[in-house]
C-alpha positions in Angstrom: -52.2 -29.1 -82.6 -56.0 -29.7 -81.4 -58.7 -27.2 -81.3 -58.6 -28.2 -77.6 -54.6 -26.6 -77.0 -55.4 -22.8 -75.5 -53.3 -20.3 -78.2 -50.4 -18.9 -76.1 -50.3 -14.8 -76.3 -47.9 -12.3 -75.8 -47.2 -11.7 -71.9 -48.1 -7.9 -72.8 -51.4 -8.6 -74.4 -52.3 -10.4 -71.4 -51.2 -7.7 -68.9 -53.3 -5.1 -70.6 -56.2 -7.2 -70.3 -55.9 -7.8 -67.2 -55.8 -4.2 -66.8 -59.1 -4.1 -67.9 -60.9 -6.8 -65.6 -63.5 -6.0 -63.4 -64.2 -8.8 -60.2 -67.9 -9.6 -60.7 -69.4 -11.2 -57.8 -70.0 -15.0 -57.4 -73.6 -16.1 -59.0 -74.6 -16.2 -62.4 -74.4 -13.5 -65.2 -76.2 -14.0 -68.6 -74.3 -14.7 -72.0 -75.7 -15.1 -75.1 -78.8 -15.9 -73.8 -77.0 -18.6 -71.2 -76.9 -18.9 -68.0 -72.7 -19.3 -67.1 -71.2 -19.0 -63.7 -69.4 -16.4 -63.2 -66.5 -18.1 -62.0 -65.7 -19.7 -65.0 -65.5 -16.3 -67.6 -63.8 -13.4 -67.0 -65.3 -10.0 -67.0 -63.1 -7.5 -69.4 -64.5 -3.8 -69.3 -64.1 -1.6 -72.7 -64.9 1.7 -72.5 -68.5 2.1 -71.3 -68.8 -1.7 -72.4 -68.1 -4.9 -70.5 -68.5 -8.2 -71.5 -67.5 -11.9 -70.4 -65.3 -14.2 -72.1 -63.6 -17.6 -71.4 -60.2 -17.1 -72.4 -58.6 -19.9 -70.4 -55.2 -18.6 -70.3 -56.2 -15.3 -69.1 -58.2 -16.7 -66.3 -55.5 -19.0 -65.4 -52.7 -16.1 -65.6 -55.2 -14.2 -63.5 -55.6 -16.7 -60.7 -52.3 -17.2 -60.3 -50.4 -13.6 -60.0 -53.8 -11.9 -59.5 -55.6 -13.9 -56.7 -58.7 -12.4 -55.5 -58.4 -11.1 -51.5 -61.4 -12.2 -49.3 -64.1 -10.0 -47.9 -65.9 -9.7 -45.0 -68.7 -12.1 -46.9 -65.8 -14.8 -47.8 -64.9 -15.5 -44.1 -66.9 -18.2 -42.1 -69.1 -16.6 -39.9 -67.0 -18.1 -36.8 -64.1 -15.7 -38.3 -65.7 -12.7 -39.4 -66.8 -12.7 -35.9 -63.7 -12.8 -34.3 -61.8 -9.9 -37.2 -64.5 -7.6 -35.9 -64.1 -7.9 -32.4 -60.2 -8.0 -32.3 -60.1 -5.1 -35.0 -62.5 -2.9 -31.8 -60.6 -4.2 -29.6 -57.0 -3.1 -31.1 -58.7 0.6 -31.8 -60.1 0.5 -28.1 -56.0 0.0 -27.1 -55.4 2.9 -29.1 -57.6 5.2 -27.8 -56.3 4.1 -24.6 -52.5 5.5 -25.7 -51.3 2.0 -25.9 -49.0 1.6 -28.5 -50.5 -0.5 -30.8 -49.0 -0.8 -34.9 -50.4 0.6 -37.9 -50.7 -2.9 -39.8 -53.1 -3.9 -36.4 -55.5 -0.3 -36.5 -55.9 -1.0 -40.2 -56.6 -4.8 -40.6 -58.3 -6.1 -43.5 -59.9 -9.3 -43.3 -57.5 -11.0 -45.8 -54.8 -10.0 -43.3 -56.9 -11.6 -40.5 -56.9 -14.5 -42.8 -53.3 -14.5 -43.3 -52.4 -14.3 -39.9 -55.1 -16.4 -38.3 -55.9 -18.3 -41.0 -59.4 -19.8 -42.0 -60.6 -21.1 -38.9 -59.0 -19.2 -36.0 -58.6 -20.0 -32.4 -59.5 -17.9 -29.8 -56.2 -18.8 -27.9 -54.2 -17.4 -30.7 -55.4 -13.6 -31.1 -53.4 -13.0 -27.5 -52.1 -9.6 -27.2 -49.5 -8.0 -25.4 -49.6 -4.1 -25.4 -47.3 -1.5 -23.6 -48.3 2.4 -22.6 -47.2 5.4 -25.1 -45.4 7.2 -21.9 -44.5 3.9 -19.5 -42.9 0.6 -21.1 -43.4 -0.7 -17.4 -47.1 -0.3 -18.0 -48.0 -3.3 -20.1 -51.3 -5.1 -20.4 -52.3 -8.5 -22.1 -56.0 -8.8 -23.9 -56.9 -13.1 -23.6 -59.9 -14.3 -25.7 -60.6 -17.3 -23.7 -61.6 -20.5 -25.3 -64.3 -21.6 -23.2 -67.8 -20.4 -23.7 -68.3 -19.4 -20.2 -64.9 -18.5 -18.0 -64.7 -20.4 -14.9 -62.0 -20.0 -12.5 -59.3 -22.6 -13.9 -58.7 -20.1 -16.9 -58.3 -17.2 -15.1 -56.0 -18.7 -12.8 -54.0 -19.4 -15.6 -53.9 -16.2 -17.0 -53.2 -14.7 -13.8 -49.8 -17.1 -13.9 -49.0 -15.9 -17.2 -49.1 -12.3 -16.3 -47.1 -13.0 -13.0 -44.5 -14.9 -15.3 -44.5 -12.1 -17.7 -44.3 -9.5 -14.7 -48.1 -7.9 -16.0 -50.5 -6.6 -14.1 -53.3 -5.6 -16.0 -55.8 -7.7 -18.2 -58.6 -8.3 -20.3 -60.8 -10.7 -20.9 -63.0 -10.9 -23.8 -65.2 -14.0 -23.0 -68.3 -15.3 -25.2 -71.2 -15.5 -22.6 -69.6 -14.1 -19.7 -68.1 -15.4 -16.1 -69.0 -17.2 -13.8 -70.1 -16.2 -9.8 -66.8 -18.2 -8.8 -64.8 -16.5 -11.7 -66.2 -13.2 -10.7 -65.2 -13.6 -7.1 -61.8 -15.1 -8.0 -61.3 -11.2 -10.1 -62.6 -9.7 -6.9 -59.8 -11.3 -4.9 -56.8 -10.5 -7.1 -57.7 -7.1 -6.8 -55.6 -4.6 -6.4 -52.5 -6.6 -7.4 -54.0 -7.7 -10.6 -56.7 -5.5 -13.0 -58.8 -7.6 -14.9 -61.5 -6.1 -16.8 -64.0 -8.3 -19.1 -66.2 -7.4 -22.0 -68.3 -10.0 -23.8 -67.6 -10.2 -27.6 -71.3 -8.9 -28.8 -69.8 -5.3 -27.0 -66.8 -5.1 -29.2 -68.8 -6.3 -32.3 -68.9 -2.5 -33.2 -66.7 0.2 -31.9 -68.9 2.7 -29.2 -66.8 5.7 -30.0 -67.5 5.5 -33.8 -71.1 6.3 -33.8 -72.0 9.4 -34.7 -74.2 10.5 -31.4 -70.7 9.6 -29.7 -69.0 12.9 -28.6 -65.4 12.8 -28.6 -64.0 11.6 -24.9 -60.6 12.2 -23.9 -59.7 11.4 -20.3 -57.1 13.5 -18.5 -54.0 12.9 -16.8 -53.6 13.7 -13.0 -51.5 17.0 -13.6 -54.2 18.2 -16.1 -57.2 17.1 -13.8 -55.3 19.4 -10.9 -54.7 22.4 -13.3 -58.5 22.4 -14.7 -60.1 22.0 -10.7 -57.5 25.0 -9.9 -58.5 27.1 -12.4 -62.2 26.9 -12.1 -61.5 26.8 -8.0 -63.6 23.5 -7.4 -63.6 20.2 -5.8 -64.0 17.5 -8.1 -67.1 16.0 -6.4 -68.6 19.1 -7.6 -68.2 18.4 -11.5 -71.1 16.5 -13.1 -70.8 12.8 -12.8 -70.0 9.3 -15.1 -70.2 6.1 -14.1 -67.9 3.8 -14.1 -70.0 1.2 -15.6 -70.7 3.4 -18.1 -70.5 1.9 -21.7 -68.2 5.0 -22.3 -66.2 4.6 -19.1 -65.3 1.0 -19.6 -64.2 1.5 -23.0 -61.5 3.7 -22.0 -60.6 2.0 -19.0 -61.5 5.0 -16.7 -61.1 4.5 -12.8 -63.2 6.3 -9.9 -61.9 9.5 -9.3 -60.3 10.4 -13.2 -62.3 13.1 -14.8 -62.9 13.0 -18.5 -63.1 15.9 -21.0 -66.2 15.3 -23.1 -66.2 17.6 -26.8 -69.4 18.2 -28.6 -70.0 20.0 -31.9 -72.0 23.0 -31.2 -73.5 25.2 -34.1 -72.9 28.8 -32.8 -69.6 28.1 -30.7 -68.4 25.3 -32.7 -67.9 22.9 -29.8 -68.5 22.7 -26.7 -66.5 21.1 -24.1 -68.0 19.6 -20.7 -66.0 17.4 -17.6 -67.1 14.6 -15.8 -65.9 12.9 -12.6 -66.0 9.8 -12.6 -67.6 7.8 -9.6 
């Protein structure tokens, strides 16, 4: 045999060493005075020691039960793009009691990857949701293709949700709508809900940051019960929006009332309402 043939070791000598690799990043990493790319050793830690070596059939053993999952860096930008807005927009379902699965809350972006694959399509992240407390109550999220949504989409997606017997919607456009689009939305109304956001608002999740109070908005028993017990009218509660950044994330209409909790140092929180108008 050649000085060129790779010595074959024990499965179990390659397992522990593997045990003891460490990822380093992609970019160059000095040995032995040398520049080598990092992609082509393998880092082994030992103790507080760690140092690179080129055992070929280690790296190849690693590579092929041991591949290495993609971050957030790894995706094209076009993708990581589209993980973060659909991973805000899944939570936003959440907090909005829509039954939504544990696999979708906690996304990583090598199961975007999986899923989507490397260069995903706008039309393919569709999603069809159902309420917590009313299977009747379903709603679709559309990420429309087209950089600016015109009216031919939306009518579309309006047939879709009449086929699917759905009455609620959103849109998550790029730029925005147009006049004609916005119109069309106005005209469907009542029969059909059809919120948009643009994809730079669901970039980051609103509720996460921490100047955010928690927001819970209340059912219409619960919004009776709390206007009994303090004996007042609800136009007499202090007032949100419903354009409100808060408001829209949570899909409040005019007339809900939402309970707003705050941290407070000497009562621990401190709870407020808000009508919304």
């Amino acid at each position: 045999m050649g000085n060129s043939m790779v010595r074959e070791k024990p499965l179990h000598e390659l397992i522990q060493k593997l045990e003891r690799l460490e990822a380093g990043p992609v970019g160059k990493a000095k040995h032995k005075n040398k520049d080598a790319e990092v992609g082509s050793w393998v880092t082994l830690k030992k103790g507080n020691r760690s140092f690179l070596t080129k055992d070929k059939q280690l790296i190849i053993f690693r590579d092929q039960f041991f591949p290495r999952k993609p971050t957030m860096s790894e995706l094209t930008p076009e993708a990581s793009r589209l993980y973060r807005v659909r991973k805000t927009t899944v939570k936003m379902l959440h907090n909005r009691d829509y039954i939504v699965s544990e696999n979708e809350l906690v996304m990583t972006p090598e199961a975007f990857q999986t899923q989507f694959g490397d260069n995903p399509t706008r039309e393919m992240m569709t999603i069809l949701v159902e309420k917590m407390d009313d299977p009747s109550d379903n709603l679709f999220v559309f990420f429309p293709e087209d950089t600016k949504v015109g009216v031919k989409p939306i009518r579309n997606y309006c047939n879709r949700m009449k086929d699917e017997n759905v009455t609620k919607a959103i849109l998550v456009v790029q730029e925005g709508i147009t006049p004609f689009a916005r119109q069309a939305l106005n005209e469907m109304a009542p029969r059909y809900k059809i919120e948009h956001f643009k994809e730079t608002e669901l970039l980051v999740d609103i509720t996460e940051h921490t100047l955010v109070p928690v927001h819970r908005v209340l059912g219409r028993d619960e919004k009776a019960a709390l206007l009994k017990r303090y004996r007042i009218r609800d136009s007499q509660l202090p007032r949100m929006q419903v354009t409100d950044p808060i408001a829209r994330y949570y899909g409040m209409t005019r007339g809900q009332v939402v309970k707003i909790i705050r941290p407070s140092e000497t009562a621990g929180r401190y709870v407020t309402y808000r009508a919304v108008i």
